[in-house]
DOROBA-209381 format. One record per residue (C-alpha): x, y, z. Coordinates in steps of 0.02 Angstrom, whole numbers, padded with zeros to 5 digits, always signed. Example, Ala and Ser with C-alpha at 12.3 -4.5 7.8 and 13.67 -1.06 7.14 Angstrom:
+00615-00225+00390+00684-00053+00357
//
This chain:
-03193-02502-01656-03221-02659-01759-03076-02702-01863-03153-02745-02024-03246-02571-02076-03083-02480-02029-02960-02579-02158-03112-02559-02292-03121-02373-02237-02925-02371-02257-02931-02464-02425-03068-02359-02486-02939-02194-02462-02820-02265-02524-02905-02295-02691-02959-02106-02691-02767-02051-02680-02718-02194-02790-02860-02120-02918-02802-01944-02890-02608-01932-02901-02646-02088-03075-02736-01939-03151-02632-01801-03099-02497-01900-03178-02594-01944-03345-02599-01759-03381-02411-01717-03332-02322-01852-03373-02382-01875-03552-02351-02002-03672-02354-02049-03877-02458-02178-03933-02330-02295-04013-02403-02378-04193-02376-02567-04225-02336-02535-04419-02176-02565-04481-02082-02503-04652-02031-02651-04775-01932-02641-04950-02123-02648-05053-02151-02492-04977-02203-02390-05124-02082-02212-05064-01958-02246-05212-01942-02101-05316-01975-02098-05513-01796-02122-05558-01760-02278-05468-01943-02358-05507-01883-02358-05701-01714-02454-05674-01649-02597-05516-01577-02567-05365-01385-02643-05307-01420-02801-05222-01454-02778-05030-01538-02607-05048-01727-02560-05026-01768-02391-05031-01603-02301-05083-01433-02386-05173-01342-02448-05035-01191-02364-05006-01098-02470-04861-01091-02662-04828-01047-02665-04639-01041-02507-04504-00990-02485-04321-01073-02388-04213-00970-02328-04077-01073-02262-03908-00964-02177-03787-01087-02146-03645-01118-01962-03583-01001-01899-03694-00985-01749-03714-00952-01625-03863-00813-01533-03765-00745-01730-03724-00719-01744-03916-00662-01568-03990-00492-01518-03998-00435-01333-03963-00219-01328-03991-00227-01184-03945-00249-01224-03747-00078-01221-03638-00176-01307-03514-00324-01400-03551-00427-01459-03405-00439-01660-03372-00587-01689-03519-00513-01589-03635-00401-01634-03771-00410-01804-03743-00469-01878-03893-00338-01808-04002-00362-01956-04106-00522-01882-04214-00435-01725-04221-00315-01789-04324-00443-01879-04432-00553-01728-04455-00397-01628-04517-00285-01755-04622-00434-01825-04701-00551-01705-04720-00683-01778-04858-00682-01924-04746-00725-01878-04565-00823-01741-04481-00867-01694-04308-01038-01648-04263-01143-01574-04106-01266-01737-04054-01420-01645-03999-01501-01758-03864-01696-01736-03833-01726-01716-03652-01740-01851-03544-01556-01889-03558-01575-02040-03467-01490-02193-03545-01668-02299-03584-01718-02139-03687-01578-02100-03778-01569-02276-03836-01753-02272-03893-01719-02123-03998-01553-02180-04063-01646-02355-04130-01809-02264-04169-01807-02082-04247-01940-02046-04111-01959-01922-03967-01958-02035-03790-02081-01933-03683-02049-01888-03473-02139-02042-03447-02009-02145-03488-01894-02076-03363-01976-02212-03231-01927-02342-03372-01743-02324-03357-01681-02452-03218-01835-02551-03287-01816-02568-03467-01939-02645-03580-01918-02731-03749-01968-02577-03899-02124-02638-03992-02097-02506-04098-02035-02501-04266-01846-02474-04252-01672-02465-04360-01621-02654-04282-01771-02725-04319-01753-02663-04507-01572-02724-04503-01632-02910-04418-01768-02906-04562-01676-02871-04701-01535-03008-04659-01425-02907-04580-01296-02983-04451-01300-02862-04286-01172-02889-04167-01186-02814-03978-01044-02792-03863-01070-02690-03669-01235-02599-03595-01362-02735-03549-01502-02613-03568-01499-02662-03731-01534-02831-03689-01706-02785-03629-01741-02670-03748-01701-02775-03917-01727-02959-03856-01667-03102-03999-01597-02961-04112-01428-02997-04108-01330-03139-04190-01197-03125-04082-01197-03030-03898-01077-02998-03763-01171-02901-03611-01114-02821-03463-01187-02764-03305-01221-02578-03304-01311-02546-03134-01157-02491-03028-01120-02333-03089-00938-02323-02977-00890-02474-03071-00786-02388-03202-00701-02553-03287-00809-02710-03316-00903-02637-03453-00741-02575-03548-00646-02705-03520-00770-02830-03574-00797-02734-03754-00606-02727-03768-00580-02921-03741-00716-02935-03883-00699-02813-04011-00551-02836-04125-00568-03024-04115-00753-02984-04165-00696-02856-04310-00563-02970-04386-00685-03103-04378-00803-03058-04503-00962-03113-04467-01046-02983-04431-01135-02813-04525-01172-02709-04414-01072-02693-04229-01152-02597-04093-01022-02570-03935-01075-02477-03781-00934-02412-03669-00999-02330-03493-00835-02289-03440-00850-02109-03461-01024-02101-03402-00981-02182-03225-00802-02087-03222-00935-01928-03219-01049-01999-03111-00901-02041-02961-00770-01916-02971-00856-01762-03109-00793-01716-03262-00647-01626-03179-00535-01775-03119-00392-01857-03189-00497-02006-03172-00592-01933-03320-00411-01896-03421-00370-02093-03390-00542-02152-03475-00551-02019-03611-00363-02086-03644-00403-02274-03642-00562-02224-03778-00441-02136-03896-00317-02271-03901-00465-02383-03939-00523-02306-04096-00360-02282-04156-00324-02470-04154-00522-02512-04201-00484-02369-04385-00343-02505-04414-00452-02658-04398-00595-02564-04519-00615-02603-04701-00655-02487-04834-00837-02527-04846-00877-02490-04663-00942-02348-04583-00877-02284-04407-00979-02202-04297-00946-02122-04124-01083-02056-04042-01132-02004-03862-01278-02021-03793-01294-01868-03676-01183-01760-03594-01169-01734-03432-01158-01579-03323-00998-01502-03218-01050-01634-03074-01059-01784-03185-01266-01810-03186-01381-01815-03313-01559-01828-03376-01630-01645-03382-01625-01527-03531-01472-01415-03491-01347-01361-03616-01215-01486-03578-01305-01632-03521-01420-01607-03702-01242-01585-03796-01166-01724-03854-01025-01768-03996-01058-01892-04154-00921-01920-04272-00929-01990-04418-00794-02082-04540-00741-02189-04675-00582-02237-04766-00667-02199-04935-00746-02014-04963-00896-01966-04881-00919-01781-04897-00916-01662-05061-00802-01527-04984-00725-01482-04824-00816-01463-04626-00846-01278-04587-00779-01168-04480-00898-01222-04322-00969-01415-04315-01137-01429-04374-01278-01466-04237-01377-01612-04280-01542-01682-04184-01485-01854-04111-01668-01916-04224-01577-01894-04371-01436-02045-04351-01587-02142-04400-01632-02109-04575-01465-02078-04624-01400-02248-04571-01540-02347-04640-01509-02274-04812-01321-02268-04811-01357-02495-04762-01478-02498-04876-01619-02540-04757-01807-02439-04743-01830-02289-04636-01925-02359-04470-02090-02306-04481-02115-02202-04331-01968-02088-04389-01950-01903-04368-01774-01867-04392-01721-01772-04559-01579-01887-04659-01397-01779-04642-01371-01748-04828-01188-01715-04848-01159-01900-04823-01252-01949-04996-01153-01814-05105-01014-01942-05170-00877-01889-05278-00978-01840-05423-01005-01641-05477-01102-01536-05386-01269-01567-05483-01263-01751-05450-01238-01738-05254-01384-01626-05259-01482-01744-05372-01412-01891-05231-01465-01787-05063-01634-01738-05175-01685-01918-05200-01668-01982-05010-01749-01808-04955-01882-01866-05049-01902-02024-04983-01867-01964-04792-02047-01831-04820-02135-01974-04901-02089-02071-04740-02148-01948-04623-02285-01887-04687-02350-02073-04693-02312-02056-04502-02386-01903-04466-02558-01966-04569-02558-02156-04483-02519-02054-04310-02645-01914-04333-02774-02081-04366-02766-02150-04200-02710-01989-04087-02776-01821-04075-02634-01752-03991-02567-01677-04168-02652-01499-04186-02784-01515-04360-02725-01328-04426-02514-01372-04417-02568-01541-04495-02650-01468-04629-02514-01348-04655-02390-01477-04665-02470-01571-04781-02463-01409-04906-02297-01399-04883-02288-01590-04946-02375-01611-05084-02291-01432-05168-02137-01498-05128-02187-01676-05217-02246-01589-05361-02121-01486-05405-01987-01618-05390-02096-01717-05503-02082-01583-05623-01905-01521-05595-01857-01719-05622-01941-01726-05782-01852-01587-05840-01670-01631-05772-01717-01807-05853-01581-01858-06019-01510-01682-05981-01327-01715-06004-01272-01507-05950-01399-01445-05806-01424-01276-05848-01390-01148-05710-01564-01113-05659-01618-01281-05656-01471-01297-05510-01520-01166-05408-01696-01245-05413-01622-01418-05356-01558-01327-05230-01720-01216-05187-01805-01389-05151-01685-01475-05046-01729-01330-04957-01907-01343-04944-01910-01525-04909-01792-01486-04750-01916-01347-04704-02068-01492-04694-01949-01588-04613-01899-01483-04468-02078-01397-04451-02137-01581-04451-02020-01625-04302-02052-01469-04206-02247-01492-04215-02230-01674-04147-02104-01598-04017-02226-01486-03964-02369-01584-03961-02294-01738-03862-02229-01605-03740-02408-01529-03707-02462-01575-03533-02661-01588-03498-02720-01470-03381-02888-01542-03349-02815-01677-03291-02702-01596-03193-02815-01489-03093-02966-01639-03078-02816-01762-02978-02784-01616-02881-02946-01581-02851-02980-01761-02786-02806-01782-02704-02887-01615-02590-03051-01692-02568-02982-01847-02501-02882-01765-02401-03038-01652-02339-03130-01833-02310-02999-01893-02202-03013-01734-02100-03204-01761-02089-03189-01967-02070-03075-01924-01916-03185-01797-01823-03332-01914-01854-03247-02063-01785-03271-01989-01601-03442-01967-01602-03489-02167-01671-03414-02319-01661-03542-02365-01804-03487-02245-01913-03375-02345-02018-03507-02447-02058-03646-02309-02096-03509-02204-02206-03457-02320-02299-03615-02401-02377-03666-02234-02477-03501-02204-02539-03463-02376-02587-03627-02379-02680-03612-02217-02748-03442-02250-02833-03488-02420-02913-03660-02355-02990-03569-02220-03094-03412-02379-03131-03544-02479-03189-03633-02342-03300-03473-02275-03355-03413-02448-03408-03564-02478-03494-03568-02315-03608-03404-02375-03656-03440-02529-03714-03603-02481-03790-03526-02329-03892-03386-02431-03932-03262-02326-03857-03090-02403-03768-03113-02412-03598-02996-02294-03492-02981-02366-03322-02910-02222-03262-03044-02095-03323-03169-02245-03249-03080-02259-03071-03073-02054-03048-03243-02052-03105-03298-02171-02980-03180-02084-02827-03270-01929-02852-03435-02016-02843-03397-02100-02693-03336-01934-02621-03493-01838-02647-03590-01989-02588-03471-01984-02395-03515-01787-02411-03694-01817-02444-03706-01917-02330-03605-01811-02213-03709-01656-02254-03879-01774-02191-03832-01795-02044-03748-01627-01977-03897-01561-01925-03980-01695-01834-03806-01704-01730-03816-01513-01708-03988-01504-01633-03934-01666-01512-03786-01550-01459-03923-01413-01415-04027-01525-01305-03868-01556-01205-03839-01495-01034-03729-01335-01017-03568-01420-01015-03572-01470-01176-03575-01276-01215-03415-01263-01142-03367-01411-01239-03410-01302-01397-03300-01179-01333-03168-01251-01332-03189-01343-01480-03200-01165-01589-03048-01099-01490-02956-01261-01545-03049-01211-01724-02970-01051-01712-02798-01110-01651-02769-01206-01798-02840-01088-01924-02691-01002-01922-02548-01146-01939-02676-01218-02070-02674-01055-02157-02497-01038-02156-02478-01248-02232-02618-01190-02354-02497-01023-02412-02323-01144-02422-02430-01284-02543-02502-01143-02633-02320-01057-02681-02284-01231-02780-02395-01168-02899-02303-01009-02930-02122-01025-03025-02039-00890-02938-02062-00985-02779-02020-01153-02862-01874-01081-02925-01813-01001-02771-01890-01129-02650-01711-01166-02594-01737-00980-02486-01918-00988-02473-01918-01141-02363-01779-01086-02219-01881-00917-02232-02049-00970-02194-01979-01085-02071-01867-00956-01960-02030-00837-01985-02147-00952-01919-02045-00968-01760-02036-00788-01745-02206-00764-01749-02242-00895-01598-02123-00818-01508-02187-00640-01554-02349-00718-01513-02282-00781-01350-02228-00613-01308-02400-00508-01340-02492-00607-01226-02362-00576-01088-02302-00757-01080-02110-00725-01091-02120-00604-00944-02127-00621-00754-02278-00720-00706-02415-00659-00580-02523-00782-00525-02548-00958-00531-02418-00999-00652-02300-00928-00529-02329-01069-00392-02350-01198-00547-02214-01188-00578-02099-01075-00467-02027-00890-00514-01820-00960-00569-01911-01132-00662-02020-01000-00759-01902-00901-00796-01774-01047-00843-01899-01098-00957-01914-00944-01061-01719-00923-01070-01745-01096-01125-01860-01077-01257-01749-00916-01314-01591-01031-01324-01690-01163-01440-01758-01039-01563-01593-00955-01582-01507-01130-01621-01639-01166-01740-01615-00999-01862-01418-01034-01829-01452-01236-01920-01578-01143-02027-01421-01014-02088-01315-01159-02109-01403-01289-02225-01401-01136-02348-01240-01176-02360-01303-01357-02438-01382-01291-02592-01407-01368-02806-01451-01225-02928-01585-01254-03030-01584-01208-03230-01673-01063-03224-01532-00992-03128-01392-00966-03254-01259-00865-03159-01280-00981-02967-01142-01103-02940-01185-01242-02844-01131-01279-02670-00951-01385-02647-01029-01505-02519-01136-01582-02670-01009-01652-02768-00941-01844-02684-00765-01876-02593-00722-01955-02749-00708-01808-02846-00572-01724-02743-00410-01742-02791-00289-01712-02639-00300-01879-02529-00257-01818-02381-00434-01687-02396-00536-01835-02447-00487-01950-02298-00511-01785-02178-00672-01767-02261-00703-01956-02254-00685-01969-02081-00787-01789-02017-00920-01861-02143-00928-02040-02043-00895-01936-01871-01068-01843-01925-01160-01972-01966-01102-02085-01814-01152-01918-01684-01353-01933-01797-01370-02094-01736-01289-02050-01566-01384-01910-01553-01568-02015-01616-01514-02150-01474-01475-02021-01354-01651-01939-01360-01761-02086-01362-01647-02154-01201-01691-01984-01123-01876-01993-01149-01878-02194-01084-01893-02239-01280-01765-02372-01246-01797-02462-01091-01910-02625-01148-01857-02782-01257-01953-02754-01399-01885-02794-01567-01922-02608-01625-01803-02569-01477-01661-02703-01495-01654-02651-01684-01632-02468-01613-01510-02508-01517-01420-02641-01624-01472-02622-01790-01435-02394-01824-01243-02441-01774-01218-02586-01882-01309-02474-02024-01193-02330-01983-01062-02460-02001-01116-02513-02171-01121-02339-02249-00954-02297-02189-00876-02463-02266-00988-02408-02450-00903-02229-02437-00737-02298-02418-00745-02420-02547-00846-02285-02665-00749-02150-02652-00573-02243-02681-00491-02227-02853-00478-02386-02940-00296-02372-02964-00266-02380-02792-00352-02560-02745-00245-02655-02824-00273-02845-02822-00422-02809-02718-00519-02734-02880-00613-02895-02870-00671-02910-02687-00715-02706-02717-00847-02738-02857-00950-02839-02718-00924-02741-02575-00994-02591-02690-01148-02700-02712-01162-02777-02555-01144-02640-02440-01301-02542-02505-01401-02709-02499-01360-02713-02320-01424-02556-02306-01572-02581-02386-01633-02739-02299-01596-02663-02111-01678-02510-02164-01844-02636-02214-01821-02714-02079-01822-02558-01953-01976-02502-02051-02074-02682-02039-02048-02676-01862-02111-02505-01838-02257-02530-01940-02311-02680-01848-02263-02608-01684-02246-02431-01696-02259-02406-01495-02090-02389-01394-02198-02374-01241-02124-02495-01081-02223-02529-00950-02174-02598-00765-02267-02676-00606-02170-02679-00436-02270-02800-00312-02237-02721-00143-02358-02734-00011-02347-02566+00018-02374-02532-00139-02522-02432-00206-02592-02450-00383-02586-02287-00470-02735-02178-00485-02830-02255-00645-02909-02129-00777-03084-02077-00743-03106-02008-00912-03311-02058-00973-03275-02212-01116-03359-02097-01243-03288-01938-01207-03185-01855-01371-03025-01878-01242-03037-02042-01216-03059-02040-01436-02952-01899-01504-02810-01955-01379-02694-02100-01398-02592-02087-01233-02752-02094-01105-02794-02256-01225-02636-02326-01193-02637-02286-01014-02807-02378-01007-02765-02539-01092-02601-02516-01000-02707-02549-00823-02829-02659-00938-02682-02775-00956-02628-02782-00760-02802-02795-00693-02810-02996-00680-02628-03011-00620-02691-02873-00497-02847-02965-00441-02758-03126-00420-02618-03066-00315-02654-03030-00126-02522-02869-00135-02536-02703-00209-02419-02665-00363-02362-02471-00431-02379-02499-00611-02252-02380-00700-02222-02326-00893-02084-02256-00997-02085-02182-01154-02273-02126-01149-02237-01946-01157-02158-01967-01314-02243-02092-01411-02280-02000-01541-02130-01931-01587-02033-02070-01548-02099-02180-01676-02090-02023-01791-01901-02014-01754-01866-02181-01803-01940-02182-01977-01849-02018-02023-01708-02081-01960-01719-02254-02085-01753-02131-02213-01611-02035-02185-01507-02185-02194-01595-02212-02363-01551-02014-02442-01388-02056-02369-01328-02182-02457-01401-02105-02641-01323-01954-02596-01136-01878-02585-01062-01914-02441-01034-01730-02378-01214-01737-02379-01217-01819-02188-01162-01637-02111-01343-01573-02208-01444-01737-02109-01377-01706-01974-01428-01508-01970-01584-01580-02024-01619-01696-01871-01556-01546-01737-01685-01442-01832-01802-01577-01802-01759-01595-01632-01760-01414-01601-01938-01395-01675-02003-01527-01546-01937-01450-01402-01992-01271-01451-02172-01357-01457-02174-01409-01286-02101-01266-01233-02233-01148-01303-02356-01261-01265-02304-01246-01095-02290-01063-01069-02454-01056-01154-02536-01128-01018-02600-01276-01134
//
């Protein structure tokens, strides 16, 4: 086959999956169109009162009420990190440890208060920092944005603060870097990629900070501390790694509350939580539960906290800090201002008059939002709109009214208070209704989308299927299948395209590309359809052996109907949530059954008994019989490794009362060091017997006998990666304490170690995909020598197409012919490997995978790889087995 029509053929499927999985992914991973408009002070959202008389000087939209504020972000904090329970004997490691805001909350009542930080799921860092800076809702989307950030085009509270002439300060997390570029008059950034670094970060901020805070020059200081986060993320929650960091954060605020003046605002937030094995980023309880506390040295609340903290959405720091600085609400905001901290000293009328007034101006705000958005985007159902905006304007005109009455009013009469505060409540209700119709909108996944990028993902995979039986009959039939499609597909691009531009629509290249894959699909099946019958009536004029042909061809048909059927069943279940959910113990059960049945299968047709016939002298009555005992020894291992990587197992959400397995969780979280070096070394132990085990087959099959660089790295290269994983385990798992002066040279090992990894594991995959063939072959030249039978299979013949090994054998001979002819002996021309050059090569690339889950996994993972491989193994084995007993 030519070479050219096969890589356009190959590029041409690869644009129908590419097309496919884009649009799957437009409907399911959704995102928010993002508006360029920004808020400024000329805004017209001031209410009456302060249109008829000046603001203070540095305010826009409300009176400013502080000159400078900190804001605090302990990463993955968590609210059980921050609250204090006396009553507890024995508190675990996180708890307790921040005694220091305890004894704010309760000696100064009216001037601190602890709060649950509701996080919006993803609680990835990237997204928790958009919403922080925003008052928006980061979609799933944005997950894939987290290593990766981007600078935020959107309207956002530093922008407001940079605008307005504020002085923001940075100190720690260099994902801010990317995400706010030139908005910071002074920075100090840190790497935040190695998550078992626990120190750098930290440290940095604390070299920084007071300096920073007695300096002066500054109005607003942002510092990030990932301490905590990466504690979780190395040794869990539950380590008295965790007590050391929550310890070194509470000594920090209480010497930062000495360093404050009384015209700053503290704030110390988290930005997710994190869950009892120190991850995050879903939308469980604790990793969505986070702590904010709040505090100033003059009075910021009207009366005491209540009995249980108040849980407030994590959208809501927003508008409350832009109108406590004095700064406009950013424009894309959704978050509801927290009112208590705008009630003052005054009486109770004038705090409600206070948290009236901004409520006012945080609806106005909105519903501009919600009308600019609703513009542009469709996403925002027409009837909840409309009902919104109801609740709006009543709200605006009866705090127009009640104003006008409360106006010169020097004794509020009691009536007129309980309306002030009937209408703080119905501005919160348009608030929160507001938020929870965007959350559920930007939340909404597309199904047509959905099932269209299936649909094409199947047909392309049908095509392939198709393409491949095809390719036997015609070495022209790249070039005949491909001109129809091809055409096909760029006819409806073109007209597409040009509907576009003529109705004046935006162009989707997405819609345009699946639009134009499905075209070119129904042109190859067209196509396809043509010429079926023409190549079944050729078929008929053949002689009678190409009935037996078709014979076999429909048993082979019917062979693989079943295994098909069953592959059809398992894809189908991932569709269904009760198998989703329990896929953990659908999996090993479909798998043990399916071995079951081919030995059940092997039994009804009287293979695993005592053979009769010709299979007896094949193969001899003890070798048959060795065999089945064989094949019964291999498919008992298999359900024992199947039993045992149950053991191995995460619980999933849905599942409230499983508890995960103790092999998740990494060496680092143990606590007894003599456990964690046993474990250490049975962990390096299993992983060194994989690779033993990998080298040990491929040597058996003759996978290892030639000089090939696919070989040599084999042989070379899976020690010295075994090697480098051990060395990142040891280093990775150690507590930090226990390094000493070699802290330093620790930090790079913890980088360099994966890198290694990395690059041998491209490496190993380069040279497979450019050589994927472990195949040696030999020539003795003896003169007694005899060259081995070559294979008399016709040049057209499906065999000599549908089969790689007789190709190989061919070119094999191909290759020796001229050395043959030239030499005046005989040579015995010998191969090793060819048996198993399929699986081989498939060996090798799970193996450099596994490598690759290895490393961003817990260490007692390896035991779970390695029960994987023997399965693997196993599975082979019980194929040739049956195949052999089957008489195949």
């Amino acid at each position: 086959m030519q070479r050219w029509p096969v890589l356009l053929f190959l590029a041409w499927v690869c644009f129908l999956f590419f097309a496919g999985i884009g649009l799957f992914m437009s409907g399911f991973l959704l995102t928010r169109i993002e508006l360029a408009s920004s808020s400024s002070c000329s805004d017209p959202l001031v209410p009456p009162p302060w249109e008829r008389q000046s603001l203070p000087p540095g305010s826009c939209w409300a009176p400013q009420r502080f000159s400078k504020a900190v804001l605090v972000i302990i990463d993955a904090l968590r609210f059980e990190f921050a609250r204090f329970n006396p009553a507890k004997a024995s508190p675990l490691p996180y708890e307790n440890k921040l005694s220091f805001l305890h004894h704010l909350a309760t000696s100064q009542p009216r001037h601190a208060r602890l709060y649950r930080f509701r996080a919006d799921p993803p609680t990835a860092t990237m997204q928790r920092i958009k919403g922080l800076t925003t008052g928006s809702l980061p979609t799933f989307i944005d997950v894939g944005s987290n290593f990766a950030t981007y600078a935020i085009q959107e309207d956002n509270l530093l922008a407001q603060l940079v605008q307005n002439g504020r002085r923001v300060v940075f100190m720690g997390d260099d994902t801010w870097e990317g995400l706010f570029p030139k908005k910071f008059f002074r920075s100090y950034f840190f790497p935040s990629f190695n998550v078992k670094d626990l120190h750098t970060v930290d440290d940095g901020i604390l070299q920084h900070l007071y300096p920073t805070v007695d300096g002066g020059e500054w109005d607003v200081l942002i510092a990030h501390f990932l301490g905590v986060d990466h504690c979780g993320h190395k040794h869990g929650p539950d380590h008295p790694e965790m007590t050391k960091k929550l310890t070194q954060m509470n000594e920090m605020l209480r010497s930062l509350v000495d360093h404050l003046g009384n015209d700053t605002l503290l704030l110390v937030a988290g930005d997710h939580g994190m869950t009892e094995t120190g991850d995050h980023g879903g939308d469980s309880e604790k990793e969505v539960n986070a702590a904010l506390f709040v505090y100033s040295k003059t009075a910021l609340f009207g009366a005491g906290p209540p009995e249980e903290p108040e849980a407030v959405p994590q959208v809501n720091l927003v508008p409350t800090v832009a109108l406590l600085l004095g700064v406009p609400i950013p424009y894309s905001n959704i978050g509801e201002v927290m009112a208590e901290l705008f009630s003052g000293d005054g009486d109770a009328v004038s705090a409600a008059l206070q948290q009236l007034s901004v409520y006012h101006i945080n609806a106005k705000q909105v519903d501009r939002f919600l009308h600019s958005y609703s513009l542009v985007a469709q996403d925002l159902p027409a009837e909840q709109l409309q009902r919104l905006q109801e609740l709006f304007s009543s709200a605006v005109e009866e705090h127009s009214r009640l104003l006008a009455q409360v106006q010169g009013v020097t004794l509020v009469p009691p009536e007129l208070e309980s309306r002030l505060g009937s209408l703080i409540g119905r501005f919160q209700l348009y608030l929160r209704e507001a938020r929870a119709v965007c959350t559920q909108s930007w939340a909404r996944f597309h199904p047509l989308r959905m099932v269209g990028g299936c649909t094409l993902i199947a047909a392309s995979c049908l095509l392939c299927y198709v393409a491949s039986e095809l390719a036997a009959a015609s070495d022209s039939f790249y070039r005949s299948c491909l001109l129809y499609p091809l055409l096909w597909g760029s006819v409806v691009a073109v007209l597409l395209g040009l509907a576009r531009v003529l109705t004046q629509e935006g162009l989707d290249l997405l819609l345009v590309s699946s639009w134009a894959a499905a075209a070119s699909q129904l042109g190859f099946f067209w196509h396809w359809w043509g010429r079926h019958p023409k190549r079944a009536r050729l078929a008929g004029s053949q002689p009678p052996l190409a009935s037996v042909g078709l014979r076999q061809r429909l048993r082979a048909w019917l062979g693989l109907a079943f295994p098909m059927g069953i592959l059809l069943f398992r894809c189908g279940a991932m569709f269904s949530d009760s198998f989703v959910v329990a896929e953990a113990r659908v999996a090993p059960f479909l798998l043990a059954s399916l071995v079951m049945l081919l030995v059940g299968k092997l039994h009804w047709d009287g293979r695993l008994t005592v053979p009769e016939g010709p299979k007896q002298q094949l193969l001899g009555f003890s070798s048959y019989r060795r065999e089945i005992w064989y094949l019964l020894c291999l498919v008992a291992m298999l359900l024992v490794c199947v039993r045992l990587s149950g053991f191995f197992h995460q619980c999933r959400e849905e599942i409230p009362q499983c508890r995960p397995s103790l092999f998740l969780s990494p060496l680092a979280s143990l606590r007894n060091t003599r456990a964690k070096n046993l474990f250490y070394l049975l962990c390096v132990a299993l992983l060194a017997g994989l690779v033993y085990a990998v080298r040990s087959w491929l040597r058996h099959y003759g996978n290892l006998n030639s000089s090939d660089p696919l070989v040599l790295f084999v042989r070379w290269g899976f020690p010295l990666v075994v090697v480098c994983i051990a060395c990142y385990w040891a280093v990775a798992s150690s507590a930090d304490d226990s390094l000493g002066k070699l802290q330093e040279l620790v930090q790079v090992a913890v980088v360099a170690f994966p890198w290694a990894v990395y690059g041998l594991a491209s490496v190993g995959l380069l040279l497979l995909l450019c050589n994927p063939m472990t195949v040696f072959a030999k020539d003795t030249r003896e003169s007694a020598g005899s060259i081995v039978t070559p294979y008399l299979g016709v040049p057209s013949s499906e065999v000599d197409f549908l089969h790689v090994i007789p190709q190989i054998y061919k070119r094999m001979q191909e290759s020796q012919k001229s050395r043959l002819e030239r030499g005046s002996c005989k040579a015995t021309v010998a191969a090793y490997g060819l048996g198993s050059v399929y699986s081989a090569a498939l060996v090798i690339a799970l193996t450099l995978l596994g490598f690759l889950l290895m490393l961003l996994h817990s260490e007692r993972l390896s035991l779970a790889f390695l029960l994987l491989f023997l399965e693997a193994f196993m599975l082979l084995h019980i194929h040739t087995r049956a195949r052999g007993l089957a008489g195949d």
